[in-house]
PDB file with SEQRES, HELIX, SHEET and CRYST1 records, atoms N, CA, C and O in Angstrom:
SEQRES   1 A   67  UNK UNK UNK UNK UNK UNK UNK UNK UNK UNK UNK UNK UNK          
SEQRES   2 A   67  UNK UNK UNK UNK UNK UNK UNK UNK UNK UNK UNK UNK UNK          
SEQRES   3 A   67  UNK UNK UNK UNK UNK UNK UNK UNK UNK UNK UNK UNK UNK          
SEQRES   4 A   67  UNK UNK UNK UNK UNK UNK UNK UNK UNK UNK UNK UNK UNK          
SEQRES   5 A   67  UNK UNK UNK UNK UNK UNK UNK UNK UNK UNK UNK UNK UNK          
SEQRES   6 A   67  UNK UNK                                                      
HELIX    1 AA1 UNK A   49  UNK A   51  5                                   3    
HELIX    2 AA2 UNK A   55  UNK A   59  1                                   5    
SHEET    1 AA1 2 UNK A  28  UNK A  31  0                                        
SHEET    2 AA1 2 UNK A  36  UNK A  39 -1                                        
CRYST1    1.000    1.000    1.000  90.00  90.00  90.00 P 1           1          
ATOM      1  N   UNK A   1       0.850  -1.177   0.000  1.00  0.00           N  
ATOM      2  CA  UNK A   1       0.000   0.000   0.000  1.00  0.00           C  
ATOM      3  C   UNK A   1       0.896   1.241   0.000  1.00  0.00           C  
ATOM      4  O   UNK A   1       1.990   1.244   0.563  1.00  0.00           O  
ATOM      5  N   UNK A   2       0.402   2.279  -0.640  1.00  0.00           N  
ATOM      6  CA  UNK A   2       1.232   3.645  -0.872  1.00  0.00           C  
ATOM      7  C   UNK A   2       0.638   4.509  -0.120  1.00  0.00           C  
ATOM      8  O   UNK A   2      -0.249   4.223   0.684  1.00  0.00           O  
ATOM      9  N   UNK A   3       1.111   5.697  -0.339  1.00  0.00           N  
ATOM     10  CA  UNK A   3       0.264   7.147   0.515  1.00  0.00           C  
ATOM     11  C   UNK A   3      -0.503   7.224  -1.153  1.00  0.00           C  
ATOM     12  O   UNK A   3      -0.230   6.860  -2.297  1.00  0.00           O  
ATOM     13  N   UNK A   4      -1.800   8.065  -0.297  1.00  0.00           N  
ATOM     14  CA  UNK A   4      -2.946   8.016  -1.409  1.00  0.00           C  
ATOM     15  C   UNK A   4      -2.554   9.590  -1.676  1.00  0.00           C  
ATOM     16  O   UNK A   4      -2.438  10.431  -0.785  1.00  0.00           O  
ATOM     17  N   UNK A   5      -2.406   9.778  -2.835  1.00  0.00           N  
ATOM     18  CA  UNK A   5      -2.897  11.127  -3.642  1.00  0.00           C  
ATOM     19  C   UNK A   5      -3.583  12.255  -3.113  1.00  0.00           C  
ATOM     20  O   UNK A   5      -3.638  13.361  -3.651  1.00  0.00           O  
ATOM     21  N   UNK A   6      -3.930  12.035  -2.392  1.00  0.00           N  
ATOM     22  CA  UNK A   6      -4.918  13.214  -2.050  1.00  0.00           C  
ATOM     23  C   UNK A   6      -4.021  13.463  -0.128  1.00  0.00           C  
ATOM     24  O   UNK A   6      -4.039  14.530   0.487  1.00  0.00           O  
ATOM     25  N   UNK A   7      -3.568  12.564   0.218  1.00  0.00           N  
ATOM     26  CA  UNK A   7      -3.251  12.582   1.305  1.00  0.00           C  
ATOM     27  C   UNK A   7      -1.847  13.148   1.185  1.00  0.00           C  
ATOM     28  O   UNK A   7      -1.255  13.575   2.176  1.00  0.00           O  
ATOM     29  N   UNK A   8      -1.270  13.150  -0.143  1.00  0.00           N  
ATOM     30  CA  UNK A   8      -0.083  13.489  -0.388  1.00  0.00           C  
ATOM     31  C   UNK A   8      -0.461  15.033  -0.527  1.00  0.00           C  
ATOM     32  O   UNK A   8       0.467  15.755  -0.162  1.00  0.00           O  
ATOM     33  N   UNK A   9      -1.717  15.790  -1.011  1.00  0.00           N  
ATOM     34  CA  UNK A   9      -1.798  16.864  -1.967  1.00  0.00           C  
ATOM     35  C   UNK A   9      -2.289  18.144  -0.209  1.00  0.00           C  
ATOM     36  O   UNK A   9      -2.556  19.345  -0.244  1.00  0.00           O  
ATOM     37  N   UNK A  10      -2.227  17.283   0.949  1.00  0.00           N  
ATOM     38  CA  UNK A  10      -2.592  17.926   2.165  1.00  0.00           C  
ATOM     39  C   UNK A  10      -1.466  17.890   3.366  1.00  0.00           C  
ATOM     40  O   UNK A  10      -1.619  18.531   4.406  1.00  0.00           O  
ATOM     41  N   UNK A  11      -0.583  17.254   3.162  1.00  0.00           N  
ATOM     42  CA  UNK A  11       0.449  17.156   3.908  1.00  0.00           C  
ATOM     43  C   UNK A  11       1.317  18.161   3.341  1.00  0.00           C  
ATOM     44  O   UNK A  11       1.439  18.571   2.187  1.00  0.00           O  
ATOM     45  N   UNK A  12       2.179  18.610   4.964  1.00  0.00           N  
ATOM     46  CA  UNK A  12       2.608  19.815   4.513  1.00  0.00           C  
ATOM     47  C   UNK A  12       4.457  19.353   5.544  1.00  0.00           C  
ATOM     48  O   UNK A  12       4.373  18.471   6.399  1.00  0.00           O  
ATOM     49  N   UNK A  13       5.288  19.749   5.405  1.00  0.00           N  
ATOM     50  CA  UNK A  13       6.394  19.740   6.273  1.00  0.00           C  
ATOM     51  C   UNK A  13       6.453  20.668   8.091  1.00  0.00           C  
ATOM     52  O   UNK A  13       7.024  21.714   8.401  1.00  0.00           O  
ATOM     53  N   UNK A  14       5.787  19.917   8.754  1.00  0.00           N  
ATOM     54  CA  UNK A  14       5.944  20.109  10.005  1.00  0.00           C  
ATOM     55  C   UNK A  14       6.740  21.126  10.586  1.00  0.00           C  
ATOM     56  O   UNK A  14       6.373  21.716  11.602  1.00  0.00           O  
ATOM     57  N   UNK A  15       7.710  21.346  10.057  1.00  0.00           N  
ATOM     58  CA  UNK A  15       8.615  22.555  11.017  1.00  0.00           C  
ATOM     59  C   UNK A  15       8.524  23.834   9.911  1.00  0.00           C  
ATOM     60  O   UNK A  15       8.174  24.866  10.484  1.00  0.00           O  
ATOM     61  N   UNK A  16       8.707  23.971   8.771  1.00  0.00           N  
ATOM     62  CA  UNK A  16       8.752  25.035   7.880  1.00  0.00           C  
ATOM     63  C   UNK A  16       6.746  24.983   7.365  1.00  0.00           C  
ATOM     64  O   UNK A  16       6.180  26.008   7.745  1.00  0.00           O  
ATOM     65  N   UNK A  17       6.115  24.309   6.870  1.00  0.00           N  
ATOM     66  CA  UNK A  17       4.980  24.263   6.175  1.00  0.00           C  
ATOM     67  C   UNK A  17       5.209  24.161   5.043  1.00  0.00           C  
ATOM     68  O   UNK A  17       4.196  24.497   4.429  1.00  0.00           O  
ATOM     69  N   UNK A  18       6.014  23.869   4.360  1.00  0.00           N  
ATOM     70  CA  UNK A  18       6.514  23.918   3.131  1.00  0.00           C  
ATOM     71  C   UNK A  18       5.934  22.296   2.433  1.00  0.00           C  
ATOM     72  O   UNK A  18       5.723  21.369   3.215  1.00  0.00           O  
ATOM     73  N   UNK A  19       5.742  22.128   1.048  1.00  0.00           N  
ATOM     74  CA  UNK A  19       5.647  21.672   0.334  1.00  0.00           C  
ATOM     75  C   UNK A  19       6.435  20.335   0.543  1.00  0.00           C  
ATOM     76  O   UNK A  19       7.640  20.445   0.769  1.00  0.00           O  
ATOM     77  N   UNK A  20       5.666  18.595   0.473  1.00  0.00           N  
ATOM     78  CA  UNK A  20       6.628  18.061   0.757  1.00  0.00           C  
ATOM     79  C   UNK A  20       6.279  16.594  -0.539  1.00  0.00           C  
ATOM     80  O   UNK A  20       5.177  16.438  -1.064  1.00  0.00           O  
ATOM     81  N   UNK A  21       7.325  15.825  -0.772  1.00  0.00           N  
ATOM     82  CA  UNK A  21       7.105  14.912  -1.732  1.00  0.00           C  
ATOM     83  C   UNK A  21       7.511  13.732  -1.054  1.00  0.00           C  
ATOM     84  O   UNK A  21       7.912  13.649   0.107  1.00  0.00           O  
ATOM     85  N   UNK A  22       7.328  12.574  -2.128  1.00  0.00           N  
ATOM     86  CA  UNK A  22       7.497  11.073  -2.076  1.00  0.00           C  
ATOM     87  C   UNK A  22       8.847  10.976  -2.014  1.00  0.00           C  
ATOM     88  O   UNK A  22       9.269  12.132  -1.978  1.00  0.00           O  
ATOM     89  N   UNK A  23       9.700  10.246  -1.986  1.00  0.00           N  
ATOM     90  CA  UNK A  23      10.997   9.771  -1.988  1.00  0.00           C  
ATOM     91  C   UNK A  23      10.770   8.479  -3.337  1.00  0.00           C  
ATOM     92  O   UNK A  23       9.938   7.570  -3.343  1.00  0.00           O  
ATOM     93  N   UNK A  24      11.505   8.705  -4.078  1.00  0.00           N  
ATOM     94  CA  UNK A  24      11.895   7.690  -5.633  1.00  0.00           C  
ATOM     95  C   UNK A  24      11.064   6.187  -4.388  1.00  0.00           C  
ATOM     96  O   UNK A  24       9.876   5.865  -4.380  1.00  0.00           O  
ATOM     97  N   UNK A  25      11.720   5.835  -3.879  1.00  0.00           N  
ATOM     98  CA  UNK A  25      11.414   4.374  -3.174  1.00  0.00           C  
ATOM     99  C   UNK A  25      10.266   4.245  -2.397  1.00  0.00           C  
ATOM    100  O   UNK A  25       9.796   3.227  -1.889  1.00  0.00           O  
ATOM    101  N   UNK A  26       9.756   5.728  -2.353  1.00  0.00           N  
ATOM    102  CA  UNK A  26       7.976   5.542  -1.422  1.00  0.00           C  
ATOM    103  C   UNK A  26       8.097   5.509  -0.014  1.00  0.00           C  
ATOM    104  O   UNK A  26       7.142   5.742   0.727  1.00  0.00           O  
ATOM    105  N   UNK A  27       9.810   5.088   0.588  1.00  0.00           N  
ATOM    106  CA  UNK A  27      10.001   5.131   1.794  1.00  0.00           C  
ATOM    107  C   UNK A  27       9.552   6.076   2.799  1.00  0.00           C  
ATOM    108  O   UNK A  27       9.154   5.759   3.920  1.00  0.00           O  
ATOM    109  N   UNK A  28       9.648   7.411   2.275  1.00  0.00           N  
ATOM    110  CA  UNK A  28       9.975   8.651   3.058  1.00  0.00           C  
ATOM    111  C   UNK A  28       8.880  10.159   2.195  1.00  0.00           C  
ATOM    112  O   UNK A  28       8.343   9.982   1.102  1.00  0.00           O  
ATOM    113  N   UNK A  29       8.811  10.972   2.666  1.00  0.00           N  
ATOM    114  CA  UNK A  29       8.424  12.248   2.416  1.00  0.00           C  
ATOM    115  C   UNK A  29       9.682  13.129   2.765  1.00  0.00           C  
ATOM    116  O   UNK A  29      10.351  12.995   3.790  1.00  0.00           O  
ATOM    117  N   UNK A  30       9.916  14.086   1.727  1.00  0.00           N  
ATOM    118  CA  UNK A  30      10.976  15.089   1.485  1.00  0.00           C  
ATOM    119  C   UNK A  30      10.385  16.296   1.674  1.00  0.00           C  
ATOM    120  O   UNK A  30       9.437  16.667   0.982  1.00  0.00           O  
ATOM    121  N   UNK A  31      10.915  17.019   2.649  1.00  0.00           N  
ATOM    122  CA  UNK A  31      10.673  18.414   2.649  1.00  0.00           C  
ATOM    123  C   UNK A  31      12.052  19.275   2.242  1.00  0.00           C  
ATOM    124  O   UNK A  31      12.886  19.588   3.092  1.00  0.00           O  
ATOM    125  N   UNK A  32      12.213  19.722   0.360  1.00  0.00           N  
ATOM    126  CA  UNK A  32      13.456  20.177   0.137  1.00  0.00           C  
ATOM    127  C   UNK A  32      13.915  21.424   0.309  1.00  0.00           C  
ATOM    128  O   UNK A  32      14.895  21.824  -0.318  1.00  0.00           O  
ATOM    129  N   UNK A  33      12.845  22.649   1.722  1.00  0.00           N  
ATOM    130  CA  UNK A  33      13.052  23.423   1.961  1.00  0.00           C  
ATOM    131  C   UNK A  33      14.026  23.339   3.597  1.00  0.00           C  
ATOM    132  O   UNK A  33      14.626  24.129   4.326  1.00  0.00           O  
ATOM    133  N   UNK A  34      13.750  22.058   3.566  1.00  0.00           N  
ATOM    134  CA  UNK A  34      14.271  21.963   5.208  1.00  0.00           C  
ATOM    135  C   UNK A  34      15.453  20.997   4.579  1.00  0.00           C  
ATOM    136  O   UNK A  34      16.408  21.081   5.352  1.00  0.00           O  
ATOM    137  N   UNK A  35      15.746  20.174   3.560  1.00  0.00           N  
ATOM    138  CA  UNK A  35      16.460  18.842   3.328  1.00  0.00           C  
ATOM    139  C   UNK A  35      16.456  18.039   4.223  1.00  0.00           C  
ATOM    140  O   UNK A  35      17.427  17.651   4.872  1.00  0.00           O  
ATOM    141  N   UNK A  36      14.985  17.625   4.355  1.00  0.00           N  
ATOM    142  CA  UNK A  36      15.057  16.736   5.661  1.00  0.00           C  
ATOM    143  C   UNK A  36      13.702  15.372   4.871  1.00  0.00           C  
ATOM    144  O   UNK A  36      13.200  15.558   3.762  1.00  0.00           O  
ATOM    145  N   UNK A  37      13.485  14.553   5.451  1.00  0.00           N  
ATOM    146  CA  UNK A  37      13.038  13.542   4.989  1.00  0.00           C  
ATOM    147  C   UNK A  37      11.702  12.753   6.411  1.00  0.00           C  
ATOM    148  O   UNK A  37      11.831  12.367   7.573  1.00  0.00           O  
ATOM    149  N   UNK A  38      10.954  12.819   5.781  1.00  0.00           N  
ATOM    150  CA  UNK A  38       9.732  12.012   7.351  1.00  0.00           C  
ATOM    151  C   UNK A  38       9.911  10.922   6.329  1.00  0.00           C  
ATOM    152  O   UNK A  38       9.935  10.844   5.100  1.00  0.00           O  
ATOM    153  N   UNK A  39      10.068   9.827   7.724  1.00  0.00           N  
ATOM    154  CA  UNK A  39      10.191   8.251   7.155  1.00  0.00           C  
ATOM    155  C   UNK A  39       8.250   7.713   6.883  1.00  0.00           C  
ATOM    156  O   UNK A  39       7.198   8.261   7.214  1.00  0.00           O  
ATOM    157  N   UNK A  40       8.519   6.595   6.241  1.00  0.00           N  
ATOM    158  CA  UNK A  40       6.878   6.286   6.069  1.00  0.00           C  
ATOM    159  C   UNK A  40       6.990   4.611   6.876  1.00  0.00           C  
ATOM    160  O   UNK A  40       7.638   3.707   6.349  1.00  0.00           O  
ATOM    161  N   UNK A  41       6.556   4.508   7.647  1.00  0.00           N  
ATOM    162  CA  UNK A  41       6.448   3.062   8.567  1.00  0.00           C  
ATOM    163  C   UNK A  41       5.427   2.831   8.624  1.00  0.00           C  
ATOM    164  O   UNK A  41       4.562   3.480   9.213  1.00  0.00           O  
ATOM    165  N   UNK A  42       5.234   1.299   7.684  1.00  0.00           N  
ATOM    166  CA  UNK A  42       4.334   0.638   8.243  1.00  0.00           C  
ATOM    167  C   UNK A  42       2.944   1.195   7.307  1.00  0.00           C  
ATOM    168  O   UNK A  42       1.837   0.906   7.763  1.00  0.00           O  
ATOM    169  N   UNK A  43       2.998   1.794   6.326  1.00  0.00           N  
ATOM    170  CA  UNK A  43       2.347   2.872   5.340  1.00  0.00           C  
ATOM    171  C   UNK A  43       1.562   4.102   6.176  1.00  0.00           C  
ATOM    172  O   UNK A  43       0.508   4.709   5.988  1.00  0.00           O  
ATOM    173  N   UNK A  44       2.535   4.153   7.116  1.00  0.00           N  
ATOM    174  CA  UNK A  44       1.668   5.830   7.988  1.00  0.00           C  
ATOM    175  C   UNK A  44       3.305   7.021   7.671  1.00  0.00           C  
ATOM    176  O   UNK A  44       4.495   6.774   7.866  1.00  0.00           O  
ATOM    177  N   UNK A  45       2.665   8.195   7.166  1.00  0.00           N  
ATOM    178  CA  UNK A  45       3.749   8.780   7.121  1.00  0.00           C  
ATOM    179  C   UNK A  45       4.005   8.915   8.956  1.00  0.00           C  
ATOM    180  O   UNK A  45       3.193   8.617   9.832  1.00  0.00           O  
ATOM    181  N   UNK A  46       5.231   9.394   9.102  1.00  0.00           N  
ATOM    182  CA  UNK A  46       5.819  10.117  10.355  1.00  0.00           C  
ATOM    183  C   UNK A  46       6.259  11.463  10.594  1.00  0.00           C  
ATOM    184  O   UNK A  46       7.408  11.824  10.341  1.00  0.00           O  
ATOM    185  N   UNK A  47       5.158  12.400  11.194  1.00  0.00           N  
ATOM    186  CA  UNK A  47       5.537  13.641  10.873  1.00  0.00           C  
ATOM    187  C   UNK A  47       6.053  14.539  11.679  1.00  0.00           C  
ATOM    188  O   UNK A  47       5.837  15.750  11.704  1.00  0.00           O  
ATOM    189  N   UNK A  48       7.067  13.600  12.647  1.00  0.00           N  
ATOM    190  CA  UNK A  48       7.341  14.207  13.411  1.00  0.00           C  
ATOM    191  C   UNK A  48       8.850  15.202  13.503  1.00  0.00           C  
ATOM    192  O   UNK A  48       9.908  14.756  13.060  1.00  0.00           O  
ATOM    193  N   UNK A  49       8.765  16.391  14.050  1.00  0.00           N  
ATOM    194  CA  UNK A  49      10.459  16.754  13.387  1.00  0.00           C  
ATOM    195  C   UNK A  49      11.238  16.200  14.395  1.00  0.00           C  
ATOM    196  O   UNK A  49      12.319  16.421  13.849  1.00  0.00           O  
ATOM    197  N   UNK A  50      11.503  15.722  15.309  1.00  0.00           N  
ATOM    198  CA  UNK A  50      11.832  14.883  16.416  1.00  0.00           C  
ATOM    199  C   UNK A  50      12.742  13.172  14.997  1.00  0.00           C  
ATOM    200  O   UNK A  50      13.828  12.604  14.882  1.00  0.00           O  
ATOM    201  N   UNK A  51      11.589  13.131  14.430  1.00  0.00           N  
ATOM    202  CA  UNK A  51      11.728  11.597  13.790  1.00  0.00           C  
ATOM    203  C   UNK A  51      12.020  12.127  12.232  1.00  0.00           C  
ATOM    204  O   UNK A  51      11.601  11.414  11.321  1.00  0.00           O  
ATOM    205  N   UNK A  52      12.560  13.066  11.982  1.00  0.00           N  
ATOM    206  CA  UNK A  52      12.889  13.564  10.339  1.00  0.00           C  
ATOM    207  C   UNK A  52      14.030  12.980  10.666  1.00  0.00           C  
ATOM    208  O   UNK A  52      14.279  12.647  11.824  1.00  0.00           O  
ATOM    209  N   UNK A  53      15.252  12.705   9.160  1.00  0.00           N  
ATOM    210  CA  UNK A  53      15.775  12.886   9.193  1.00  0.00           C  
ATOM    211  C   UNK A  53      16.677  13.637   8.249  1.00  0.00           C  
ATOM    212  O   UNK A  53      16.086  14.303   7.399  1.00  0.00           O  
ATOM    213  N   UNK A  54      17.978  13.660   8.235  1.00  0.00           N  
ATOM    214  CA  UNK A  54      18.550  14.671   7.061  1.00  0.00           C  
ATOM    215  C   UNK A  54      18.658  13.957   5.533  1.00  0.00           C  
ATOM    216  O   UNK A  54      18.873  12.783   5.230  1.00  0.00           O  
ATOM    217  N   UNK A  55      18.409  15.216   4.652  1.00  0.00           N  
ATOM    218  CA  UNK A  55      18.346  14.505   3.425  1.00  0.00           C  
ATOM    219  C   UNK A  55      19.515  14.157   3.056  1.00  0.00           C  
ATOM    220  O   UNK A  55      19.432  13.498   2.020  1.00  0.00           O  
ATOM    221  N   UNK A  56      20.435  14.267   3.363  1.00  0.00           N  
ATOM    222  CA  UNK A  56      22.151  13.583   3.160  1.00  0.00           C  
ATOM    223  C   UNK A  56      21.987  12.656   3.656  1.00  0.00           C  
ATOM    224  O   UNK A  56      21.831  11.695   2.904  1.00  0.00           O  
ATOM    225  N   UNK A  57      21.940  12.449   4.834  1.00  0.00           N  
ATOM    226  CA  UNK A  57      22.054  11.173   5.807  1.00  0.00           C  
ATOM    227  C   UNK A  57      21.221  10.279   5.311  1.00  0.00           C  
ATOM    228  O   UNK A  57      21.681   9.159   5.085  1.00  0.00           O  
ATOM    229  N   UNK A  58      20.031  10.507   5.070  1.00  0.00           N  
ATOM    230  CA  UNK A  58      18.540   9.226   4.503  1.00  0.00           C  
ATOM    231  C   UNK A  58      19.706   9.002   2.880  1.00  0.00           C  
ATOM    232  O   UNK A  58      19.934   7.827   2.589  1.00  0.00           O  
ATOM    233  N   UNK A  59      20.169   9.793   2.215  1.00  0.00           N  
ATOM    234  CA  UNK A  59      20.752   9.251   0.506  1.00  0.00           C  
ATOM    235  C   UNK A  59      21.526   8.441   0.893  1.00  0.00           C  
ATOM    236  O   UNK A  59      21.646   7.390   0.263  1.00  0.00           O  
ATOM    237  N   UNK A  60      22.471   8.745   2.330  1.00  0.00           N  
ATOM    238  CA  UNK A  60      23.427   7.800   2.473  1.00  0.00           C  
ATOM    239  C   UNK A  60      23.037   6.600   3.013  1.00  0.00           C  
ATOM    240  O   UNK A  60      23.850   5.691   3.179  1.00  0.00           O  
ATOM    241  N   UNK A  61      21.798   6.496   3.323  1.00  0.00           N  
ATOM    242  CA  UNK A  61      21.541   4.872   3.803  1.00  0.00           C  
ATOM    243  C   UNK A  61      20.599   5.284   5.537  1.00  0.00           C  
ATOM    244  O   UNK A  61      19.971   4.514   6.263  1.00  0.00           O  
ATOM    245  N   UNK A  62      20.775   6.248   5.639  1.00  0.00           N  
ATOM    246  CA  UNK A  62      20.388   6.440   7.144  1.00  0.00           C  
ATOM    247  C   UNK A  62      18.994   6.412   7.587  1.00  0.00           C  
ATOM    248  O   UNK A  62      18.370   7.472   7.606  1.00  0.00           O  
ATOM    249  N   UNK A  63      18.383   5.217   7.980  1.00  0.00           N  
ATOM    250  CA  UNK A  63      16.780   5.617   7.913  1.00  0.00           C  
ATOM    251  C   UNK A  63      16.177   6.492   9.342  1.00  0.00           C  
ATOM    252  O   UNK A  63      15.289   7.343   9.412  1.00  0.00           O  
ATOM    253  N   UNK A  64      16.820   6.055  10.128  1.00  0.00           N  
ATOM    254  CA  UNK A  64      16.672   6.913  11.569  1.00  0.00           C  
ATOM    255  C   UNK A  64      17.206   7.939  12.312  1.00  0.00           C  
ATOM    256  O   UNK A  64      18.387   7.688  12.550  1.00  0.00           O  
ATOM    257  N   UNK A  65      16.912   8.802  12.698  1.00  0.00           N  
ATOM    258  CA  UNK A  65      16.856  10.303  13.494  1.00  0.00           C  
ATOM    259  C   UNK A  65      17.638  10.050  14.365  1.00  0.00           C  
ATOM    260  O   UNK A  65      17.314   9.357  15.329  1.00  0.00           O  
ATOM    261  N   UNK A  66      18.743  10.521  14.223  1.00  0.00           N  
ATOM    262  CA  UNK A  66      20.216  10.991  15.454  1.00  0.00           C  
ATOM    263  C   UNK A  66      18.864  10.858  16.854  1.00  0.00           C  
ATOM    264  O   UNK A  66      17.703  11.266  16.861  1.00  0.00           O  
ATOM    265  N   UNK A  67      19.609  10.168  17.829  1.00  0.00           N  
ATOM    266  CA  UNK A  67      19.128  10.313  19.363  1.00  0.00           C  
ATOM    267  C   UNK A  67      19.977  11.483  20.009  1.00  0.00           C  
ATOM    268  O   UNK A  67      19.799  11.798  21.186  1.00  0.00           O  
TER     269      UNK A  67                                                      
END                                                                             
């Protein structure tokens, strides 16, 4: 199961409000005003900025948020 279209066209990036997309692999949501990434677990996005992580770090393999 994917994020539905319409659920994509209402989600917004949590810390800025900015505009946010799919990730190529469906994994994640990109917010490329922040370069930060909400993971998608379990098919629920995660929108938390606590649980983002950086968009360098997620390209390099990193799926989880520095503790």
């Amino acid at each position: 199961m994917s994020i539905a279209p319409e659920l994509l066209e209402i989600l917004a990036c949590p810390k800025c409000k900015g505009d946010i997309v799919l990730t190529p692999q469906g994994d994640g949501l990109v917010c490329a005003a922040c370069a930060r990434v909400y993971p998608i677990r379990e098919d629920i996005p995660i929108m938390l900025i606590d649980e983002a992580v950086e968009l360098a770090r997620w390209e390099a393999g990193e799926r989880q948020a520095k503790s």
